[in-house]
C-alpha positions as CSV (number, residue, x, y, z in Angstrom):
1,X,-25.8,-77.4,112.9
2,X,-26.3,-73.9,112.2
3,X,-28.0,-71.8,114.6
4,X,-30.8,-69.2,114.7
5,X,-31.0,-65.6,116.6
6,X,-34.3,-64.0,116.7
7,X,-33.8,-60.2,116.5
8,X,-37.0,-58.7,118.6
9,X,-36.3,-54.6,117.8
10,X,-39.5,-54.8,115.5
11,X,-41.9,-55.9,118.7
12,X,-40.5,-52.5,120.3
13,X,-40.9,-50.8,117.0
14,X,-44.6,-51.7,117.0
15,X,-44.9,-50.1,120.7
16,X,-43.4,-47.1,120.0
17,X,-46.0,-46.0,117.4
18,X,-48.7,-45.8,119.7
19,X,-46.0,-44.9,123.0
20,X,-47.9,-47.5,125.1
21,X,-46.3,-51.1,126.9
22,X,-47.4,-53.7,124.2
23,X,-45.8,-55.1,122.5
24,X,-43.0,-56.2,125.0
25,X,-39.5,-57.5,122.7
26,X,-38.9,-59.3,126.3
27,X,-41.9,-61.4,126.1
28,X,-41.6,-61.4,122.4
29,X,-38.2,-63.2,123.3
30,X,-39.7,-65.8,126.2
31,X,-42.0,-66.7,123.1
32,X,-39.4,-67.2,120.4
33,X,-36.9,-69.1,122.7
34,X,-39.7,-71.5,123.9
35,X,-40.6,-71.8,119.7
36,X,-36.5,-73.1,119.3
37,X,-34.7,-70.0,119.1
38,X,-30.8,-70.3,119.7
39,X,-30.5,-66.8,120.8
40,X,-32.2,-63.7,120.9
41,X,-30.8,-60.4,119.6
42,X,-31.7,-56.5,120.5
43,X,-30.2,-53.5,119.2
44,X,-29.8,-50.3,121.4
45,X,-29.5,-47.1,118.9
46,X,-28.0,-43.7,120.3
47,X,-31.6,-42.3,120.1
48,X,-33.3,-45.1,121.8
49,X,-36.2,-45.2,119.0
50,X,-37.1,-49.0,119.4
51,X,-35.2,-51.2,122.1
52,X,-34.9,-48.8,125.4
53,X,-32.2,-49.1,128.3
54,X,-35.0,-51.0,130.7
55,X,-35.3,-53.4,127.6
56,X,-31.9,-54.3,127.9
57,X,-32.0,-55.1,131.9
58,X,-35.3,-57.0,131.7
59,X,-34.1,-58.9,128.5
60,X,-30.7,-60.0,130.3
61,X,-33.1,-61.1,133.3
62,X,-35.2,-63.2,131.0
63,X,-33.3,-64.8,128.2
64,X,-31.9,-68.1,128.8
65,X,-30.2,-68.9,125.5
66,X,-28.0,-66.1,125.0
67,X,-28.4,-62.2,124.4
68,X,-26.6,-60.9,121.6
69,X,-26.6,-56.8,122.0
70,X,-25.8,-55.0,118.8
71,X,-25.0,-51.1,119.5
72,X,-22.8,-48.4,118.2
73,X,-19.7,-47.8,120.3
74,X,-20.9,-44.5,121.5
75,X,-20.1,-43.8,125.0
76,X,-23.4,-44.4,127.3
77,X,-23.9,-47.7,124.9
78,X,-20.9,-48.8,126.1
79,X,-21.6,-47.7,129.3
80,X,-24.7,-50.3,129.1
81,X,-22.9,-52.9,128.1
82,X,-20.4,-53.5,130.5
83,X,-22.9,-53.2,132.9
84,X,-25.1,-56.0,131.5
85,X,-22.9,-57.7,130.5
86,X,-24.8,-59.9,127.5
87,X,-23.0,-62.9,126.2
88,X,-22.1,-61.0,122.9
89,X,-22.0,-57.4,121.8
90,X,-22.1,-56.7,117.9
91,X,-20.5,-53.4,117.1
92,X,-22.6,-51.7,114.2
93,X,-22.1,-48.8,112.5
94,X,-23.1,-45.4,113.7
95,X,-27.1,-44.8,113.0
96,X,-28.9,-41.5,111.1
97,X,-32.3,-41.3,111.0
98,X,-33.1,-44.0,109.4
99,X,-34.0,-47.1,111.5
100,X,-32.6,-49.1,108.5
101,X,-28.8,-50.2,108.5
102,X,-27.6,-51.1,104.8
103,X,-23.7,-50.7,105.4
104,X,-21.4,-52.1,107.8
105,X,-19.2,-50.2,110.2
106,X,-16.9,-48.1,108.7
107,X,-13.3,-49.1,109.8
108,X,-11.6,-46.9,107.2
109,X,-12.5,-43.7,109.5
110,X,-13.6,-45.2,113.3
111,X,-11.1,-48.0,113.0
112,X,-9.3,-47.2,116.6
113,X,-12.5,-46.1,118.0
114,X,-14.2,-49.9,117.6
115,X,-10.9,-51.6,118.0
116,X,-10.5,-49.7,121.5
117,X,-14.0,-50.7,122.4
118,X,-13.6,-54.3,121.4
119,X,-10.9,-54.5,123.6
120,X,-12.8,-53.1,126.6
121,X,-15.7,-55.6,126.1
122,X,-13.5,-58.1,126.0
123,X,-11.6,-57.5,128.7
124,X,-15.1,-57.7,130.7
125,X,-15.3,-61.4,129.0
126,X,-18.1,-60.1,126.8
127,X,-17.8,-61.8,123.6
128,X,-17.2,-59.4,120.5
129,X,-18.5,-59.7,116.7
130,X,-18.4,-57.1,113.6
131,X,-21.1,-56.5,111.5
132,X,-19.2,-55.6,108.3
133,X,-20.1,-55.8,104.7
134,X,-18.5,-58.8,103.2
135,X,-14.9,-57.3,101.9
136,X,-11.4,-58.7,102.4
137,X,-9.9,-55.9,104.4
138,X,-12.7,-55.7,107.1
139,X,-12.6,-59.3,107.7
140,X,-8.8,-58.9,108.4
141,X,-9.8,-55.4,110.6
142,X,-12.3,-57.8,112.6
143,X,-9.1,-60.2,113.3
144,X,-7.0,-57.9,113.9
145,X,-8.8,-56.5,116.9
146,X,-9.5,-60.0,118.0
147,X,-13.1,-60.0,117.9
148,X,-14.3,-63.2,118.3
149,X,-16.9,-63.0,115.0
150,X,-17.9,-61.0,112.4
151,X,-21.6,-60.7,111.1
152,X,-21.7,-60.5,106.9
153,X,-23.9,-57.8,106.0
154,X,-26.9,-59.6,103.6
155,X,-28.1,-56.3,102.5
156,X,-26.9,-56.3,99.1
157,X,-27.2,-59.9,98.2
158,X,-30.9,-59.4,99.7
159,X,-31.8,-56.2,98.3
160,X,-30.3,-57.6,94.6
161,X,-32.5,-56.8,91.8
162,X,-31.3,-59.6,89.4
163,X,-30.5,-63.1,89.7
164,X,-27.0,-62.4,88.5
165,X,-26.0,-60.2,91.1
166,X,-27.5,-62.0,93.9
167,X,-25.5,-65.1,92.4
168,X,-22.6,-62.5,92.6
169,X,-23.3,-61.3,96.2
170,X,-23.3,-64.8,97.4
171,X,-20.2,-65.8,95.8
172,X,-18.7,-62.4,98.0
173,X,-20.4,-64.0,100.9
174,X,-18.9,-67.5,100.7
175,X,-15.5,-66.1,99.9
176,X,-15.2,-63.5,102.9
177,X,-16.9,-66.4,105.5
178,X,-14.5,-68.8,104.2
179,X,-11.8,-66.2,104.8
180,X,-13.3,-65.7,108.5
181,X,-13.1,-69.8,109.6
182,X,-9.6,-68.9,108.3
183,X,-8.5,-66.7,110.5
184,X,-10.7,-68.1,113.5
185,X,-13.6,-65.9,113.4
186,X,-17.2,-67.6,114.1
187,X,-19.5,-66.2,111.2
188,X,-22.6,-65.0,111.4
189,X,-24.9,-63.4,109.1
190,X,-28.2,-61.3,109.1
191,X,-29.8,-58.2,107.4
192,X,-32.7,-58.6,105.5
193,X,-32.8,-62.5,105.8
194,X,-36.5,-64.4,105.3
195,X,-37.4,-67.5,105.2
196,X,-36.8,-67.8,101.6
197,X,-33.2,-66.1,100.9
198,X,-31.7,-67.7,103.8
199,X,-31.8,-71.2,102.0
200,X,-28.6,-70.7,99.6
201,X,-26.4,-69.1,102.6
202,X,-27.4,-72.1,104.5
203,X,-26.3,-74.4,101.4
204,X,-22.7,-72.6,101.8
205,X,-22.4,-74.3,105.0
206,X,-19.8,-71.9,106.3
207,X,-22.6,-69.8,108.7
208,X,-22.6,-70.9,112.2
209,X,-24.8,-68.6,113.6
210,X,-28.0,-66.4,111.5
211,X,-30.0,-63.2,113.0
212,X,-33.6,-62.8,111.4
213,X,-36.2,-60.1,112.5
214,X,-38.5,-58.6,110.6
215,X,-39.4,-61.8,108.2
216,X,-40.6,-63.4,111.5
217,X,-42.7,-60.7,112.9
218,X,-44.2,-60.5,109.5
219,X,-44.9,-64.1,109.4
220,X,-46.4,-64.0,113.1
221,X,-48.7,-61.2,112.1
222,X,-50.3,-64.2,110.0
223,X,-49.7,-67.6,112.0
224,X,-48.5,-66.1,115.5
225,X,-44.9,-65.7,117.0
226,X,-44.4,-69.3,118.2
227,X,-45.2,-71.0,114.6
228,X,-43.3,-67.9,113.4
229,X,-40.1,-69.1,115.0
230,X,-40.6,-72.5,114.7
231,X,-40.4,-72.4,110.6
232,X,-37.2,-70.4,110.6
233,X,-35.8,-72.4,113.2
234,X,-36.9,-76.1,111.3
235,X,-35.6,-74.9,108.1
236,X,-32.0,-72.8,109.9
237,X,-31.8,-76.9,111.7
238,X,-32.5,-79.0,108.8
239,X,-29.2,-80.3,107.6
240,X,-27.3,-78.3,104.6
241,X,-26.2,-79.2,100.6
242,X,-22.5,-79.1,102.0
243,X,-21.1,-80.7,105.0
């Protein structure tokens, strides 16, 4: 059965536009695991603009699934993790300005840098995925550097403005998580996913493990966190087209 990670950046988002307490990600993640979730993930940018260091701590304290940090491998992030110690880190690529992430991490130009740091994390028995766009030679990167997963980047089958190419960005998807079980990579996938898109990858039955964010706190703006999590989580559990 496939399993769901609820990504709770946006709750911290929300607080940072006002600079006061509420909303809390950590109680935003109490909520969603209590609602089903599988997992909860954070990500911890460089300039701290959602998800801050004392989000981190208290999110380690208080999720009993598992915590899935996703973070650049900059210095005092990594500095972070290996003192958390969550039970996965995703390596992203490095963040501008925008809070928005539509490419994965580029390996053609940092590819020591994030195989070093896998190795570290590792070595700490933190468990290591790559979120990399869907293409041959960063799934064979990801292996390479023995992480234990990569996370397919949905942007552009998500983001596709015809039927055609999102027909076309699956078929990448399926290929490159077929290639992944191949070389013993878990696969995961997120970016963009709602509660509508996620159905086809879920047919594919090759995804063990899906991040969703921003679909649910949209959703729990209308019917509330809990039932929020719960109709991702009944339709991420319901059983797939393909064994």
């Amino acid at each position: 059965m496939p399993l769901i990670s609820i990504q709770v950046d946006h709750f911290a988002t929300l607080r940072e536009i006002k600079h006061l307490r509420e909303p809390d990600p950590s109680q935003a993640a109490v909520i969603a695991e209590l609602a089903g979730a599988d997992g909860i993930c954070c990500h911890l940018r460089e300039d701290r603009k959602a998800i801050r260091d004392r989000d981190l701590y208290i999110l380690k304290e208080m999720v009993k699934t598992k915590l899935n940090l996703r973070m650049e491998p900059a210095d005092d992030l990594m500095e972070r993790a290996l003192e958390v110690k969550p039970w996965m880190v995703t390596l992203m690529p490095f963040t501008d300005e925008n809070p928005g992430i539509q490419n994965g991490i580029d390996l053609d130009h940092n590819r020591d840098l994030y195989s070093d740091s896998a190795a570290s994390l590792k070595g700490s028995g933190i468990n290591v995925c790559y979120f990399i766009d869907p293409e041959i030679e960063a799934v064979k990167q990801a292996a390479k550097a023995k992480a234990d997963a990569v996370e397919l980047n949905a942007f552009k089958y998500v983001s596709a403005d015809s039927l055609e190419r999102a027909e076309a960005e699956l078929d990448k998807l399926e290929q490159m998580a077929q290639l992944a079980v191949k070389l013993n990579l878990m696969v995961y996938c997120g970016n963009g996913l709602n509660y509508r898109n996620i159905r086809p990858i879920l047919d594919l039955g090759l995804v063990e493990e899906f991040t969703v964010g921003y679909a649910v706190v949209c959703r729990a703006v209308m019917v509330g966190l809990e039932r929020a999590v719960k109709e991702i989580v009944d339709i991420v559990h319901q059983p797939t087209l393909k064994p």
